[in-house]
N, C-alpha and C positions, 0 to 999 in steps of 0.2 A: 626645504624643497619636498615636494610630495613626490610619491612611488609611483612612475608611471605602471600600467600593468600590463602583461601582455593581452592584445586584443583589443584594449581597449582604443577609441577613437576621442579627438578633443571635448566634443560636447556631452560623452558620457562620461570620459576620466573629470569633469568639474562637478558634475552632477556624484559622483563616485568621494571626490573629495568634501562635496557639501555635506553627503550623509557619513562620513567620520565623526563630526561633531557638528551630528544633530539625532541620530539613532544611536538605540543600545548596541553596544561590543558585541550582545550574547545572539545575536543575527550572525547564521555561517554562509556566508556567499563562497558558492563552488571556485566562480571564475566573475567576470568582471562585464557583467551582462546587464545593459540599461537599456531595457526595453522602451518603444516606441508605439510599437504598433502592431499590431498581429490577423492574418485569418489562415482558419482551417489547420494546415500542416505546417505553415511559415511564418517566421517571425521576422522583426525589421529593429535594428537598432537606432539610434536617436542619430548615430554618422550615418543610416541610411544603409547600414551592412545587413545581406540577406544571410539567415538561418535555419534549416530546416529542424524540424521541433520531433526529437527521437524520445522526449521526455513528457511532453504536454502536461507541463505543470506539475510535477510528480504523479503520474495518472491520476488527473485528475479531469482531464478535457478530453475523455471521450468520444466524444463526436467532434474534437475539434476546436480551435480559438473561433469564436462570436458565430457559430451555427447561426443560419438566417431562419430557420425557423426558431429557434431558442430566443433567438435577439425580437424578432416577432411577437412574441408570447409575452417575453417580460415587459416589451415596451407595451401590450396593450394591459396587462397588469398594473402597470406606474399610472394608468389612466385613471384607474379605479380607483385603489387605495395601496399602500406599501407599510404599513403596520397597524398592525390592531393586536393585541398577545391572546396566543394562542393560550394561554394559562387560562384566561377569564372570561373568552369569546372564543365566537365559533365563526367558522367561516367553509367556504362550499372547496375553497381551493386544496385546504389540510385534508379534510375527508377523499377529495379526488387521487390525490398525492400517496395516499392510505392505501385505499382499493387496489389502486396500481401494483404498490408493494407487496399486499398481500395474495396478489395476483401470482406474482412473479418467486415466493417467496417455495422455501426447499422445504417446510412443512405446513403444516393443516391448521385453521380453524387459529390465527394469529391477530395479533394487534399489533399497532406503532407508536413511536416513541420518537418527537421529533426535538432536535439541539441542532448547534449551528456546526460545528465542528466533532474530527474522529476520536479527539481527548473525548468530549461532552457525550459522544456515546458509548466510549468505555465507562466513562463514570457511571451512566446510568445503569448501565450490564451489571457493573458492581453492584451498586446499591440494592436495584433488583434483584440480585442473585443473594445479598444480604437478608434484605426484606423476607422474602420468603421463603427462604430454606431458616432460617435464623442461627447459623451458623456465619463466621468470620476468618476462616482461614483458605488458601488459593494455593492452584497452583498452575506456575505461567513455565514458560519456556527461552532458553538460554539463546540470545539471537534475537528475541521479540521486540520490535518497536509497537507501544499502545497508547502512546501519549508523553505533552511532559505536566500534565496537572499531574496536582501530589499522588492520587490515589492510583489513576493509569500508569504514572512515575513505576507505581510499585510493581509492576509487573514489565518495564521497559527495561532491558538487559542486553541491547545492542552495544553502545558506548560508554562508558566508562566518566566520559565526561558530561552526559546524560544528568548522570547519577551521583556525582560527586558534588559536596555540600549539601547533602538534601538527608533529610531521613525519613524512611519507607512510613507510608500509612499505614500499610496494611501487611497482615502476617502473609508473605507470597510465597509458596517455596518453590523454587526455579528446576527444570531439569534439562537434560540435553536435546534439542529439538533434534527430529530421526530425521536427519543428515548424510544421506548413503555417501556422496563424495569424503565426506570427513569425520567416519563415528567417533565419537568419544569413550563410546561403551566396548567393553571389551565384547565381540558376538563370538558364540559357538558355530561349531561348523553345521555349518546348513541354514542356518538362523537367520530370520530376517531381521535388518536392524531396528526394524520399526517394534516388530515382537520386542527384540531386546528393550528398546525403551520402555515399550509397555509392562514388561517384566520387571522391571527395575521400578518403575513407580509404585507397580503391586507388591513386590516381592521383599524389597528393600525399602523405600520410602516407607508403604506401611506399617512395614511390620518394625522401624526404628522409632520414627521422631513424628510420626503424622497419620494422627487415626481417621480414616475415609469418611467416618461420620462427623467430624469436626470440618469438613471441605465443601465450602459453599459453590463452587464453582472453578472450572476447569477453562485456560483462558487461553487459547491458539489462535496464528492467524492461518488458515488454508493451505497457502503458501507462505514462506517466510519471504515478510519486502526487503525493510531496511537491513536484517543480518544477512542477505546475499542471496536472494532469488530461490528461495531453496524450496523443492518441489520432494516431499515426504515420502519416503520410502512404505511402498505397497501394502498396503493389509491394515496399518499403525491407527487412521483413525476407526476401523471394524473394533480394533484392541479397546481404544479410547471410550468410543457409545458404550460398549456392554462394562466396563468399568463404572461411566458413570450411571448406568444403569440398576446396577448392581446395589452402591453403596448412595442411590441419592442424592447422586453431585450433576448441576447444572453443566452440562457442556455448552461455553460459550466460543463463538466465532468471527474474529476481528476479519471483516471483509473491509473493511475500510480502503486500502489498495489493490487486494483481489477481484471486490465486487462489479454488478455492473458490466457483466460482458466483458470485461476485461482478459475474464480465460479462457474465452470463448464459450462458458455457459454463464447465464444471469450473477451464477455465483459458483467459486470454487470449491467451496464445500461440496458441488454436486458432482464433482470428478471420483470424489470419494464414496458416494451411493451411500450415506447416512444423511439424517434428520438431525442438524442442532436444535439446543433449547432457545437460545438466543441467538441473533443475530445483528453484530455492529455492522451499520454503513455511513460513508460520508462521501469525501474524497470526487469521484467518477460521475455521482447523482447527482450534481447539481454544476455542473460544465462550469464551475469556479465562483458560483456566486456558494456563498457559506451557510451549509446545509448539512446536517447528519442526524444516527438517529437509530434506534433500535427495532427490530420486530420478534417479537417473541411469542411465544406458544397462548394461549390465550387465559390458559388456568395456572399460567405463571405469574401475569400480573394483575398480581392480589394488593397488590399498593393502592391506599387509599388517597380521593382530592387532596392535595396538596403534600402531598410526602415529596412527588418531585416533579419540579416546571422550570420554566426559563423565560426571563421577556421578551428575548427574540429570537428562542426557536421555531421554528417553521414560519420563518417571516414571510410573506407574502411572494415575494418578490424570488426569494429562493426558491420555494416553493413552486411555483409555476415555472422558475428553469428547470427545476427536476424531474416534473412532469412532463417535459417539451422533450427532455431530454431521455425520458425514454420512450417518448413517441419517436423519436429520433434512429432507435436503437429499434424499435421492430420495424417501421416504414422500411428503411434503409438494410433491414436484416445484419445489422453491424455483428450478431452472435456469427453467425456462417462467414466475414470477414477477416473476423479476429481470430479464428479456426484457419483460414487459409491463408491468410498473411502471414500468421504467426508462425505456420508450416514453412513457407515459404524463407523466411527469416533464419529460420530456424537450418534450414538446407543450404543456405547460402552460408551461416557462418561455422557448418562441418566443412563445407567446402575451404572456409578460411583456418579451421583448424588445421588440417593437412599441412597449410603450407605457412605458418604460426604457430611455433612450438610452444610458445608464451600460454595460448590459451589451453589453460588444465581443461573445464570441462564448461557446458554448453546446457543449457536447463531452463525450465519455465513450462509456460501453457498459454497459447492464445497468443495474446500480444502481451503477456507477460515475461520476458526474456532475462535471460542472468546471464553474463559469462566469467570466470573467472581467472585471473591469471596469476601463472607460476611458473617459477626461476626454475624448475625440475619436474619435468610430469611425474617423474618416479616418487621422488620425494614430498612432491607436491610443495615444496616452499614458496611461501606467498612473495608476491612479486605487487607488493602497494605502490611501490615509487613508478613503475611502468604505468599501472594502470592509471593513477595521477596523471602520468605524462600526456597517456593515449586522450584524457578527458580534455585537459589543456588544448594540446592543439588541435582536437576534433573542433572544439570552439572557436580555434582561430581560424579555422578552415572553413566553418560555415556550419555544421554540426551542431546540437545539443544533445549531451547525453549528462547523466548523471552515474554516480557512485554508489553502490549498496555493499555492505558487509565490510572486509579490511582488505578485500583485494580482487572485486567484483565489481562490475558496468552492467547497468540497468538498461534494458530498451523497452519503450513503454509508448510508442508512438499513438497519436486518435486511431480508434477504430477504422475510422475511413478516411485514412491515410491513402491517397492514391499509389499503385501502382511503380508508376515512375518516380514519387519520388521516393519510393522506398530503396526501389535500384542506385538514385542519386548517394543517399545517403550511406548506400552499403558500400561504394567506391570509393566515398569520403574515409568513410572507416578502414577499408582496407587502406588506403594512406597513409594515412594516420598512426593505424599500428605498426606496420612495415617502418616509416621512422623512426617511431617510438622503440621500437626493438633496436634497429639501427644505432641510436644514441646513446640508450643503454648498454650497448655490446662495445662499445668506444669509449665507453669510463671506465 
């Protein structure tokens, strides 16, 4: 007899039972969601149950499930042609797609680098960051998700199960990402923790196991996604540029989940008021059709024809979603949305703090939102089986959200999310936790 699941309805629990044994185990479904159909901020399951979309894909829809101008764009695309490789042809759509970027992008005088996915533009950061400095040693940050290819692998340090049977490609050395809610570093008094980290990569890292001139590159995401929304303690990457400045290490930047308006500027690197050398994006640029891709400084990439291509990066078809999609994104002014919404958001769940003693603390930018919950605000002990709880039956209630870090909820909803249904969903959520706490207080 199969598992019925909670939530789920008859026509998706058989669809649910088909893919047991017909997809790989190594697929992790949150909750038991067989989509149908979607537009904008809502989704519809195959029993025809309504869900509001607090997650859009793991930000990655932007502007929203099937934007009509985006759906516009690609259908007159499909008209034309829908692959030709970018490797060995040219075409007018990649160059468009370019300009944009470099348009939009947090330094000067850049190029692109277009893959289909946020692994394929970590790899390429790699490689480029190899190539040219000619150096092969990193170093990433504890908390980071960058991919699961072998070589992004080596700097993914979220999960445990990530990383387990696999061995590292690359020499990475991991350190504490500057985490104000939770240092790991012992700080002095007065000390910001972000200094401390940066002190401890200079002070200690260097001077033991890892000479700055052997480090090809330096691999952060803006914000930290997947280990739990974490928004980097003040000054840390000022500390970071003039380190890499210093000793000749590429500072690169996985916008993959931050990028795109998402923090309410093009990119979150620029909340920090510094210039990376690299820059990954994927994720948010391409409203789900599969698109990513690097931009970097221009006297970076010194890589020759064929050192590195793809058959179907910047496929056509993606390509002109991405471009639609950030016509989408100034038309609409979605950066000044994602700034007030996420304000908005942001005010509504201090409000829900006060009277939820569960949520420790409250963090993000834009419509990038974290919250994380704990059995003790003093002690801060993580509270995972709650926050599980609150996801579940946000789900059964009509909700989408997802899970980041070991004891954190993700809000990531389209830019232009309306209004109303952001109030809808914040009533859901207070529900939802208010039982969830309930239930918990009863075991």
């Amino acid at each position: 007899m199969q598992k019925i699941l909670p939530g789920s309805g008859p026509q998706g629990q058989a669809i649910i039972d088909r893919d047991r044994v017909s997809l790989s185990p190594s697929y992790k479904r949150e909750y038991p969601l067989v989509v149908d159909h979607a537009q904008g901020s809502e989704l519809w399951d195959l029993d025809g149950k309504r869900y509001i979309d607090f997650m859009a894909g793991v930000a990655v829809l932007n502007v929203g499930h099937r934007h009509p101008y985006v759906v516009e764009k690609v259908r007159e695309q499909m008209e034309l042609f829908w692959h030709i490789c970018l490797s060995d042809f040219y075409y007018p759509q990649a160059v468009e797609l370019a300009e944009q970027l470099q348009a939009i992008a947090p330094m000067d005088d850049t190029l692109v680098y277009f893959g289909n996915t946020g692994t394929e533009a970590v790899e390429a950061a790699i490689k480029l960051a190899i190539y040219h400095t000619g150096r092969s040693k990193f170093i990433g940050f504890l908390g980071a998700f960058h991919g699961r290819t072998i070589g992004s692998l080596s700097f993914t340090a979220s999960k445990t199960v990530q990383r387990a049977n696999y061995h590292s490609a690359l020499e990475v050395h991991h350190v504490p990402y500057p985490n104000p809610y939770r240092p790991l570093l012992a700080i002095q008094d007065g000390q910001n923790y972000g200094d401390a980290v940066a002190s401890y990569i200079e002070k200690e890292l260097f001077q033991t196991i890892l000479s700055p001139h052997d480090i090809a590159g330096i691999l952060i995401e803006p914000i930290l996604g997947e280990g739990g929304y974490i928004v980097p303690s003040e000054g840390f990457f000022g500390r970071l540029r003039e380190l890499c400045d210093r000793f000749g290490i590429l500072l690169i930047v996985d916008e993959i989940q931050s990028g795109i308006a998402r923090s309410g500027k093009w990119w979150a690197i620029e909340h920090e008021n510094i210039e990376p050398d690299i820059i990954c994006f994927a994720k948010g640029v391409g409203s789900g059709l599969p698109v990513g891709g690097i931009v970097a400084r221009k006297d970076l990439m010194t890589w020759v024809p064929g050192s590195h291509g793809s058959t179907f990066g910047g496929n056509p078809l993606a390509i002109t979603a991405a471009s639609a999609t950030l016509e989408v994104i100034e038309r609409e002014d979605l950066l000044t949305q994602a700034k007030e919404k996420g304000s908005y958001i942001m005010d509504a769940l201090a409000e829900l703090q006060v009277r939820h003693p569960s949520i420790g603390d409250i963090r993000g930018r834009g419509l990038m939102i974290g919250m994380e919950f704990v059995k003790d605000k003093r002690t801060k002990e993580r509270a995972t089986g709650l926050r599980n709880s609150i996801i579940q039956r946000a789900f059964e209630q009509g909700l989408l959200l997802l899970p980041c870090g070991v004891n954190s909820i993700r809000m990531t909803p389209a830019l232009n999310i309306s209004q109303e249904m952001i109030e809808e969903g914040l009533r859901l959520f207070d529900q939802v936790l208010a039982d969830s706490e309930r239930m918990m207080a009863s075991e």
